[in-house]
N, C-alpha and C positions, 0 to 999 in steps of 0.2 A: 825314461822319457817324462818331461814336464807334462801337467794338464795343459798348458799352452800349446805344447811343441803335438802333444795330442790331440786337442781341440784342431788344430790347424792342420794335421794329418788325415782329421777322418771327413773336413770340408773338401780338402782336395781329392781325397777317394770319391766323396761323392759328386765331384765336377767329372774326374772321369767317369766316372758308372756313366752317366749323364752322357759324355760326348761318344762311349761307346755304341751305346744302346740310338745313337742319334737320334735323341729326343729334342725337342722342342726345349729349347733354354727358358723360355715363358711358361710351360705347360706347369697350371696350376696343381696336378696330381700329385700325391702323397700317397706312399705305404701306409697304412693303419698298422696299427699295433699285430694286428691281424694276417696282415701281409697284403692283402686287400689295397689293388691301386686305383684312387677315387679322388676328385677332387671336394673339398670343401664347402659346404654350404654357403659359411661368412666371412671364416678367416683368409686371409694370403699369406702366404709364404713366402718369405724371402727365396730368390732365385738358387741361393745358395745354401738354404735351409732343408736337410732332407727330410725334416720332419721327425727325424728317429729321438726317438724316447718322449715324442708330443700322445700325451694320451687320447685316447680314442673320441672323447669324448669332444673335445675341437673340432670334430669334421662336422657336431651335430649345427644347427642353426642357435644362437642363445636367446632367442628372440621367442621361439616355442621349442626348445628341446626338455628333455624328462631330467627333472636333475636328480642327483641317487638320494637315497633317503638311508638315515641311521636307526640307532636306536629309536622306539615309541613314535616311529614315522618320521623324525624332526628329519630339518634338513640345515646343516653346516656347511662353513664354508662353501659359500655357493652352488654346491649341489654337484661339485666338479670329483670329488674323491670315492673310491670304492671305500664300502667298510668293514670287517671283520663278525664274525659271529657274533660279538659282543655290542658290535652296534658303535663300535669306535673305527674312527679314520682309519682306514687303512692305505698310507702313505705310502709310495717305492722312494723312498729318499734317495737312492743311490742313482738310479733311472732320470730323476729331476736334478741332483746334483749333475751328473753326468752332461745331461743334455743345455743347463745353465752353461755350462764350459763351455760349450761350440758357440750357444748361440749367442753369447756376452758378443762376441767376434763378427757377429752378422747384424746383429741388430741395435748398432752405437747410436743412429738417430730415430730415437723415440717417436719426434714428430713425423717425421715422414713416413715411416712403417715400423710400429710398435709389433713386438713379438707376439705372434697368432694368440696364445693364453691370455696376452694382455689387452687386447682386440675380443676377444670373447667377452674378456670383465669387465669391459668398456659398457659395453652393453646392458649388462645387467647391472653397474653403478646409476647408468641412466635413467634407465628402467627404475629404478627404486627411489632415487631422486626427488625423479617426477611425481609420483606415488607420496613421498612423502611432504611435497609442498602442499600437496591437493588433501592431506591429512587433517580431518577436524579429530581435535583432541578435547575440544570441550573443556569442561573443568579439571579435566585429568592434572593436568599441572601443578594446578591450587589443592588437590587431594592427596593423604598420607599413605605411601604404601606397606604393608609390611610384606618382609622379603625372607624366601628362607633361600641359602646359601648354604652349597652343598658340594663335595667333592665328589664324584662318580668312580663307579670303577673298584673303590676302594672299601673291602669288606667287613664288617664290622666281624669280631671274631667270637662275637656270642651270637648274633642274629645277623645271616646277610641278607634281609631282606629292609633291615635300616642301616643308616649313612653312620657310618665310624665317625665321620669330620662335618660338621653344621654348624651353621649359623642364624642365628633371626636375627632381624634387624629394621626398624621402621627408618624409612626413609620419606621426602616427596615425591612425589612423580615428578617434578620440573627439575628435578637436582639433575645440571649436564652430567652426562656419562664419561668427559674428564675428570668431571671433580669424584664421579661414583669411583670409578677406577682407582684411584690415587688416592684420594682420603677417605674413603670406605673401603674396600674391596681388600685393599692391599694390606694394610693396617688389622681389619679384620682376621687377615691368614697370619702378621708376623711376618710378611715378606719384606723386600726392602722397596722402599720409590725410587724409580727412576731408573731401575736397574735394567728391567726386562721390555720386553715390547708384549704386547697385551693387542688382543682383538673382543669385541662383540658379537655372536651370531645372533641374528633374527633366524629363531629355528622353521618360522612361516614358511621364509623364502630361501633362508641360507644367505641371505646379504651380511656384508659384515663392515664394525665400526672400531676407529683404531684412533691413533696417535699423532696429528699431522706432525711431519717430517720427522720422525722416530729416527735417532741415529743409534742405539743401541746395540751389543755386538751380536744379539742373533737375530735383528732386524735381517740378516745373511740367508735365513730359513725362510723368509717372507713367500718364496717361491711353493715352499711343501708347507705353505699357512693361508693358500689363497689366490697370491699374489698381488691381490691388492686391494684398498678397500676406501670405505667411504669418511672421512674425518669426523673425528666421533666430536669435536667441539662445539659443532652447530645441534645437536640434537640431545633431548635428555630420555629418561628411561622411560618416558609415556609414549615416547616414536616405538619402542617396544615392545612393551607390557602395559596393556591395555583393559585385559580384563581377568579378575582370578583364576589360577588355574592356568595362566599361560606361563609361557618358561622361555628364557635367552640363553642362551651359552657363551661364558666365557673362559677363552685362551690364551694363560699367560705362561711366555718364555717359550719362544717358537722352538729355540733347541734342544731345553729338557722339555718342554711339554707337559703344562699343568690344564686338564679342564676344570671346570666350576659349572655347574646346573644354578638360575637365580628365578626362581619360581615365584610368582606373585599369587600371595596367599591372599590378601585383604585390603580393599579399598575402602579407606572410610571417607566419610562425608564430608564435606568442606568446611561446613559448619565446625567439626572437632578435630579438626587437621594444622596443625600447625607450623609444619616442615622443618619440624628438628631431625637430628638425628639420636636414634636411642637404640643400643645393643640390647636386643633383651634377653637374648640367651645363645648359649651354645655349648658345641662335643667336641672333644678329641684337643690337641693339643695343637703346637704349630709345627706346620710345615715344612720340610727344608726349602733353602733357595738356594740352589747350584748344587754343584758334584755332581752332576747328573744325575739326580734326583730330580724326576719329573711324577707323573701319576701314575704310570706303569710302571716304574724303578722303584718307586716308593712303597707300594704294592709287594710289590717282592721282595723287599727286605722289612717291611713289618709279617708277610708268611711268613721268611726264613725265618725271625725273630720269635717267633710264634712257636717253633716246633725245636728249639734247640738252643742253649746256650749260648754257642761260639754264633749263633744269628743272630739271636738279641745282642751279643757285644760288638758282631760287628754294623749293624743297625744302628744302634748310639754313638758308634766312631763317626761313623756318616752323616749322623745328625748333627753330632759336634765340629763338623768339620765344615756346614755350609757355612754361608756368606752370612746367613741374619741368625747365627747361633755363633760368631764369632767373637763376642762380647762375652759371651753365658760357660758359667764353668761345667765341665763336664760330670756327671756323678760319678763318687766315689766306689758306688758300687754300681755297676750299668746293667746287671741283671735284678735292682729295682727299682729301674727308670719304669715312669708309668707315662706311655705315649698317648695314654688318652685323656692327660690332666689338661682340665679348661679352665682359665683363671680369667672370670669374666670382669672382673673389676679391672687386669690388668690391661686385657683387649679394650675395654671400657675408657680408658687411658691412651692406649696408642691412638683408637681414633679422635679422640680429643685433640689430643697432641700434632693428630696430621691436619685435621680442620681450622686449630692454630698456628699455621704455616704458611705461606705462600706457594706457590703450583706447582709444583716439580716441571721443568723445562727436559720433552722430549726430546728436543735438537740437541739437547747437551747433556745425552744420561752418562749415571756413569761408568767411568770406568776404571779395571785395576792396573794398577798402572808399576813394573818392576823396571830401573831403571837397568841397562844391561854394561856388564862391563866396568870402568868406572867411573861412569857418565856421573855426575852431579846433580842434584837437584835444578840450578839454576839451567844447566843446559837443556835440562826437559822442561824448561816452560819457553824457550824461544819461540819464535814463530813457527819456524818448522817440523819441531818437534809438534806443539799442541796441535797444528793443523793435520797433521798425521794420525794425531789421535781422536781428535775431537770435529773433527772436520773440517776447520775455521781455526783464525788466527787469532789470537788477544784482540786485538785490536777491531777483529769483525764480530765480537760479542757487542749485542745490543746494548742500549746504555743502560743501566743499572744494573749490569748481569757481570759476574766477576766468576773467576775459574779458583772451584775451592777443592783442595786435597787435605783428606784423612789419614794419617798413618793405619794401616792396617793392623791389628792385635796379633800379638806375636811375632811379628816381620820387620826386621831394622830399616830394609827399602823400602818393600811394595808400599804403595799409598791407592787409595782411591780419590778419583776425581770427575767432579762434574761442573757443570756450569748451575747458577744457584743466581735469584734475584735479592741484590743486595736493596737498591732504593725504585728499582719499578716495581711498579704495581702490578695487580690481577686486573684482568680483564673482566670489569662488574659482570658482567653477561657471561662469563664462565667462571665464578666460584660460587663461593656460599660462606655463610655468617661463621664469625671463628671461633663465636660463642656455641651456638648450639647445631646449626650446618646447614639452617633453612637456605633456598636459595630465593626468599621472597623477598622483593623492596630495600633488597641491600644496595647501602651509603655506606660510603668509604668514614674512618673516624677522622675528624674534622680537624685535627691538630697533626698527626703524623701522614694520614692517607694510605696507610700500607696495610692496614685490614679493614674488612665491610663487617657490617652486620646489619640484620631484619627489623632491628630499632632501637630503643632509647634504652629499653628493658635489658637486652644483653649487652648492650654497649656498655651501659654500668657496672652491670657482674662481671662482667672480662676485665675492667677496668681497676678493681678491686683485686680479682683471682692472680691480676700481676700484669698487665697491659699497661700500666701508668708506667712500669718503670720500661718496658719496652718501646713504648711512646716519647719518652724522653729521650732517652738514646736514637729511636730512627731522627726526629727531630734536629739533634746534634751535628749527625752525617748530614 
């Protein structure tokens, strides 16, 4: 049987439970997880909704209910997930997948009655909104942070009571948390842009900041990530981290699952703050992105790796086999691959290189793309092909955005593809200088338009370091 043909199976089972039991076709009551029949504090249910595999936690009111708390008290994603002895999420994916099937089926218009979970979030989006209009931030903006960046979870195999995988890194505090994400964040680990979907938690409250309209393919997980969240483009990392010692959490790649700890060590003074960006050190190596490799998978095959040969060898197949190690040749000998080499000069580099870029467009990440059968290249860019893929037609890309594919390494088909801004610009108000990554008093360069910088001072040096001949060229176009 289809998940459709099932979905629609266990709606009709529960109209008749329903018309057996001669209930009230309106009665607002739901089973709890519990078995417990009680109606809800806030949310409504769809008439046709029985409510089964909605967590318990929906009946409470979101307005004053207890949200759960993890590891060191914080609180993630909203405060809605149980968590494990370790103090990490502890998701029932299968239960949320499950219950996503029925209710895609009941709940097609959003506006008129949004699904009970997304009614709860509603709430606490608002709630925090409001909260942070009414937010004095002070100098925070104009001030330099420095940030240690850390993976969780993941043990060091001489001391586990320090981080195997870190970063420091000074930042500003007014740098938006699009541009932190994307040209910090990502670049930082070795991942790819534009690949995955990514959230922020405010571990205060468990609110969280994300991607507007993220079409990426485990944007699908969104459900066991949240369900939804607040657009991280209007706010930078001072709506956050506000004073040393506090900590965000970030979560990239809803379906492998990567956490990040971004603790704010140090705020200096305004007076010696100049909102560059500057890597100043860090551990461990990079990351995988894909195979499912996430932070617990990763885990367990650097153990395995740890106690045995054929683990360490199969630990470096896996490495060499993600998405951002697909360039990189594998070693010749894999039992003395060293996983915790950090090449800061080289990290040093990719963030450079992503600050020198334009924004990576979440409505258009990418993706890998195998043509099936012996479709042609030309026939996977018609309209209906890309709209399938990418959600939108040629023709409904914004203007200066063009649909660009990559031959994959190794692969005569696969290609990857995204949308990419060929002659639009950034949004001044959501980047940062492409020289050094302040996001102060950036002006666009005055002859191409298609990167800002903080002043006269980097605008020069970029200018020199190879911007004259890229400035010619956009020019051209």
């Amino acid at each position: 049987m289809s998940f459709l043909q099932d979905s629609a199976a266990k709606v009709e089972a529960w109209i008749t439970e329903r018309e057996r039991s001669d209930t009230n076709p309106v009665d607002p009551r739901r089973k709890t997880p519990q078995g417990e029949l009680k109606s809800p504090k806030f949310v409504k249910f769809h008439m046709l909704d029985s409510g089964e595999g909605c967590d318990e936690i929906f009946w409470e009111d979101p307005r004053d209910f207890i949200p759960r708390r993890g590891r060191n008290d914080w609180i993630d994603s909203w405060g809605i997930y149980p968590h494990d002895r370790r103090g990490a999420r502890d998701v029932d994916g299968m239960r949320i997948f499950e219950r996503t099937h029925v209710t895609q089926l009941i709940y097609r218009d959003e506006d008129k009655l949004p699904l009970p979970e997304i009614q709860f979030i509603n709430v606490l989006i608002d709630k925090k909104v409001s909260q942070l209009k009414q937010a004095d931030l002070g100098d925070l903006p104009q001030r330099d942070y420095t940030l240690y960046i850390s993976l969780p979870f993941i043990d060091d195999p001489h001391d586990n009571k320090v981080d195997r995988y870190w970063r420091r890194v000074r930042v500003s505090g007014g740098l938006p948390l699009s541009v932190f994400a994307d040209k910090i964040i990502t670049p930082l680990w070795g991942w790819m842009r534009n690949l995955h979907a990514h959230i922020f938690h405010d571990f205060k409250d468990g609110a969280l900041f994300g991607p507007k309209d993220c079409n990426s393919v485990d944007m699908m997980h969104l459900d066991k990530s949240g369900y939804k969240y607040i657009p991280e483009d209007e706010y930078s990392i001072a709506y956050i981290l506000r004073s040393p010692g506090d900590v965000m959490g970030y979560h990239y790649d809803f379906g492998d699952n990567w956490f990040v700890d971004i603790k704010l060590e140090e705020i200096a003074s305004k007076e010696d703050s100049t909102g560059a960006v500057v890597v100043l050190d860090g551990a461990g190596g990079i990351p995988p992105d894909g195979e499912q490799t996430g932070t617990f998978s990763w885990a367990h095959y650097l153990q395995q790796a740890s106690r045995s040969p054929a683990g360490k060898r199969k630990a470096v197949e896996v490495l060499f086999g993600t998405a951002n190690y697909a360039k990189k040749l594998p070693p010749s000998n894999a039992l003395t691959y060293d996983f915790d080499a950090f090449d800061l000069d080289g990290t040093r580099r990719a963030v450079r290189e992503a600050l020198d870029s334009k924004a990576s467009l979440p409505y258009a990440s990418k993706k890998f793309v195998t043509p099936l059968g012996d479709r042609t290249l030309e026939s996977m860019l018609d309209d209906e092909a890309v709209l399938s893929r990418l959600g939108m037609s040629l023709k409904d890309l914004k203007k200066g955005v063009a649909l660009a594919q990559t031959p994959l390494s190794g692969s005569s088909r696969t290609f990857m593809e995204e949308g990419v801004s060929i002659s639009r610009k950034d949004n001044p108000g959501n980047t940062a200088c492409a020289y050094c990554g302040s996001p102060k008093d950036l002006k666009a360069c005055a002859a191409c338009g298609q990167r800002y910088y903080c002043g006269k001072e980097c605008q020069r040096a970029h200018w020199k370091e190879g911007h004259k001949r890229e400035c010619k060229s956009a020019k051209r176009k």
